[in-house]
C-alpha positions in Angstrom: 3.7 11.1 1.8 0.1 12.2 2.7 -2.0 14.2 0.5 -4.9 16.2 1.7 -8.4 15.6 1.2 -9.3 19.0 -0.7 -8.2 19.4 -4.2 -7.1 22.5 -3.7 -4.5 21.8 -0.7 -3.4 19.0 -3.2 -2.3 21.5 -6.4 -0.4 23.9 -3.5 1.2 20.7 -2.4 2.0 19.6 -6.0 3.8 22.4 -7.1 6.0 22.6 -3.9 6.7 18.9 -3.9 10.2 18.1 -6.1 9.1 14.8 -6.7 5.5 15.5 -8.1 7.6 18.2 -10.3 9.7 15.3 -11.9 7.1 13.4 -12.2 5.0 16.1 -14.2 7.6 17.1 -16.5 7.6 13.0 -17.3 4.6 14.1 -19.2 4.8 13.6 -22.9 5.0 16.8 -25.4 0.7 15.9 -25.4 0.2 17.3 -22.0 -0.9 13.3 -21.0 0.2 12.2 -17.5 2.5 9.3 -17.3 1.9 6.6 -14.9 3.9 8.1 -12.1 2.5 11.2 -12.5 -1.2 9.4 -12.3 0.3 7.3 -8.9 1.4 10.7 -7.0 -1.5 12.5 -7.6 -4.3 10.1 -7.2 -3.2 7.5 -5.2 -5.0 8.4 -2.1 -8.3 8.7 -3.8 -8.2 5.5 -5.5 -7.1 3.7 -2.9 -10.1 5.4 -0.9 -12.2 4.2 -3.9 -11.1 0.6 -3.6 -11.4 0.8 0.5 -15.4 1.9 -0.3 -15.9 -1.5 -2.3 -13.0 -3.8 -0.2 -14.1 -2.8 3.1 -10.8 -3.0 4.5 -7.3 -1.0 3.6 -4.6 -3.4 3.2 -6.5 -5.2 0.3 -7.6 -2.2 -1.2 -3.7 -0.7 -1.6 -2.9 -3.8 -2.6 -5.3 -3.6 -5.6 -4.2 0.1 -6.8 -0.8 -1.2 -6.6 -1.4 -4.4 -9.0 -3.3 -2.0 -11.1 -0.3 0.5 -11.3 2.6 -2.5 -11.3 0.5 -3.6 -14.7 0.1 -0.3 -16.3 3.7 0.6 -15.8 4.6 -3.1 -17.2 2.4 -3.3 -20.3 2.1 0.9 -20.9 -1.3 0.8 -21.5 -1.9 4.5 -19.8 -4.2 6.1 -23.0 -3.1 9.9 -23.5 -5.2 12.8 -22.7 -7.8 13.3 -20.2 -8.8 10.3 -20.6 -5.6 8.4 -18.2 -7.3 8.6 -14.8 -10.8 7.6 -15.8 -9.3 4.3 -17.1 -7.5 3.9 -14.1 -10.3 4.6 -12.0 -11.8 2.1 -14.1 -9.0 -0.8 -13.9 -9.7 -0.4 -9.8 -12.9 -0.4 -10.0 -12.6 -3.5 -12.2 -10.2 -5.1 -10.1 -11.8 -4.9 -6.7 -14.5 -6.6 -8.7 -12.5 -9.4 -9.1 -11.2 -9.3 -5.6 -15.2 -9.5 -4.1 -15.7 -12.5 -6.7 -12.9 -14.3 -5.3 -13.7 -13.6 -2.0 -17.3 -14.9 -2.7 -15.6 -18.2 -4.1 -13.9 -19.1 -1.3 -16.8 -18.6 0.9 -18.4 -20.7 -1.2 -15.6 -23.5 -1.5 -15.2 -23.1 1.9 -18.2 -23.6 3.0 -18.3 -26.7 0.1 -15.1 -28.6 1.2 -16.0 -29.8 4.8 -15.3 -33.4 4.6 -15.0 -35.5 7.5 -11.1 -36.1 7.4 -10.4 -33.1 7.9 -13.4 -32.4 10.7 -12.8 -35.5 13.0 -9.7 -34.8 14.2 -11.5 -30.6 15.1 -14.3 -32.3 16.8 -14.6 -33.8 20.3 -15.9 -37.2 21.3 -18.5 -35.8 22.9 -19.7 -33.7 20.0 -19.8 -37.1 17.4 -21.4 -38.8 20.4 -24.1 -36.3 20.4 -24.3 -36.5 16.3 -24.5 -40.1 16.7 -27.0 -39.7 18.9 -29.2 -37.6 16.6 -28.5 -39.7 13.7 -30.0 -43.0 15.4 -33.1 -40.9 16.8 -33.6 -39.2 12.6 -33.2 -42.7 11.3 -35.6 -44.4 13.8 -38.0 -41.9 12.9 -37.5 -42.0 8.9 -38.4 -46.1 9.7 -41.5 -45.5 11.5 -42.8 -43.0 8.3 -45.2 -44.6 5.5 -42.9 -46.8 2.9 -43.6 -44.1 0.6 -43.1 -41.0 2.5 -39.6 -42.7 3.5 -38.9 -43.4 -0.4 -39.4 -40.1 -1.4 -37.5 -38.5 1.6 -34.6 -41.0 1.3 -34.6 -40.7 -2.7 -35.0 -37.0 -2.3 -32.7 -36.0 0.6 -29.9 -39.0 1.0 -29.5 -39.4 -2.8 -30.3 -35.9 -4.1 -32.8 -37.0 -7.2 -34.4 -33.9 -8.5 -38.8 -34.7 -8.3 -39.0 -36.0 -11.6 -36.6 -38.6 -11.4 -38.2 -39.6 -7.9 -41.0 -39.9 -9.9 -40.2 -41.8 -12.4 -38.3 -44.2 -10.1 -41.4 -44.4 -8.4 -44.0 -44.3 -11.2 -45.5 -41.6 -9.5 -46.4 -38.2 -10.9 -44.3 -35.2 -9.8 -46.9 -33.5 -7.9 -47.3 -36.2 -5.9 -43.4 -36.5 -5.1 -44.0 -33.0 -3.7 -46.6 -33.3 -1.7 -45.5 -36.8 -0.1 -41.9 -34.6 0.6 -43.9 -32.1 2.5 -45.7 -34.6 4.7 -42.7 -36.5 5.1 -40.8 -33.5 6.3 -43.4 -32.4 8.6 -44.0 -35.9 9.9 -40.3 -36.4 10.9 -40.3 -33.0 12.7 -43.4 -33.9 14.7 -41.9 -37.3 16.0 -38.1 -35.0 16.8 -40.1 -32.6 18.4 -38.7 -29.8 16.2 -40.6 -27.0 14.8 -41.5 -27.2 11.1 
């Protein structure tokens, strides 16, 4: 079933349409719209709503449906006017929740690269080239200052925040800083990459 865009081709359809008829006189003696009443005559819009904030279709009918499927299970449609604002709301809510999880997985994705799983993706020449890189980054972390290749090591291998590295180093946190910085910018000099 399609419904137009206008909301005045939608009322001429609604009263011609048996099933939106049924579906009205499921109303209760308040005049509020039951949950199947709500589905027929705002599905398309709230599933235009949730395609706005989704970006894509197929997850955004899949959210108005969980919506529905859980205010038809738990009847929590209020009466009165006040039934398609809340389940404007639940969407709204629930895409929400969709984009968060969505931005999770990014991130866990992103988190969960471990080399089990990337050894056997890679090819022999790509870990010959890392290999390769690693030997020319660690010759040139052994040609820095002791201390410059304290702090970088402490900073960068073992992830210390500066005042720990400071501490460990009876140096003051400033100083951790500023020896990172030359560090850094020694180390790209001798690579030969920009800093």
């Amino acid at each position: 079933m399609s419904y137009p865009l206008s909301g005045a081709g939608r009322a001429a359809d609604r009263g011609q349409d048996p099933a939106w008829a049924a579906a009205a006189a499921a109303r209760d003696p308040a005049g509020a719209p039951g949950v199947t009443a709500v589905f027929r005559a705002h599905h398309a819009e709230l599933v235009r709503l949730a395609v706005l904030l989704l970006g894509d279709r197929p997850s955004a009918e899949d959210v108005v449906q969980d919506v529905f499927a859980r205010l038809c299970v738990r009847d929590l449609l209020p009466a009165g006017d006040g039934a398609v604002a809340y389940v404007r709301a639940a969407v709204l809510n629930r895409c929400r929740s969709t984009l968060r999880r969505r931005a999770l997985a990014r991130r866990v994705g992103r988190a969960s690269e471990f080399p089990g799983r990337d050894a056997t993706q890679r090819s022999a020449e790509h870990e010959a080239i890392l290999a390769e890189e690693r030997r020319e980054v660690l010759a040139a972390l052994g040609r820095l200052p002791r201390r410059r290749r304290e702090v970088l090591v402490l900073r960068y291998w073992l992830g210390l925040p500066e005042a720990e590295i400071a501490q460990v180093l009876g140096i003051r946190p400033g100083t951790v800083k500023s020896t990172a910085a030359r560090g850094l910018a020694a180390l790209a000099r001798d690579l030969g990459e920009p800093s």
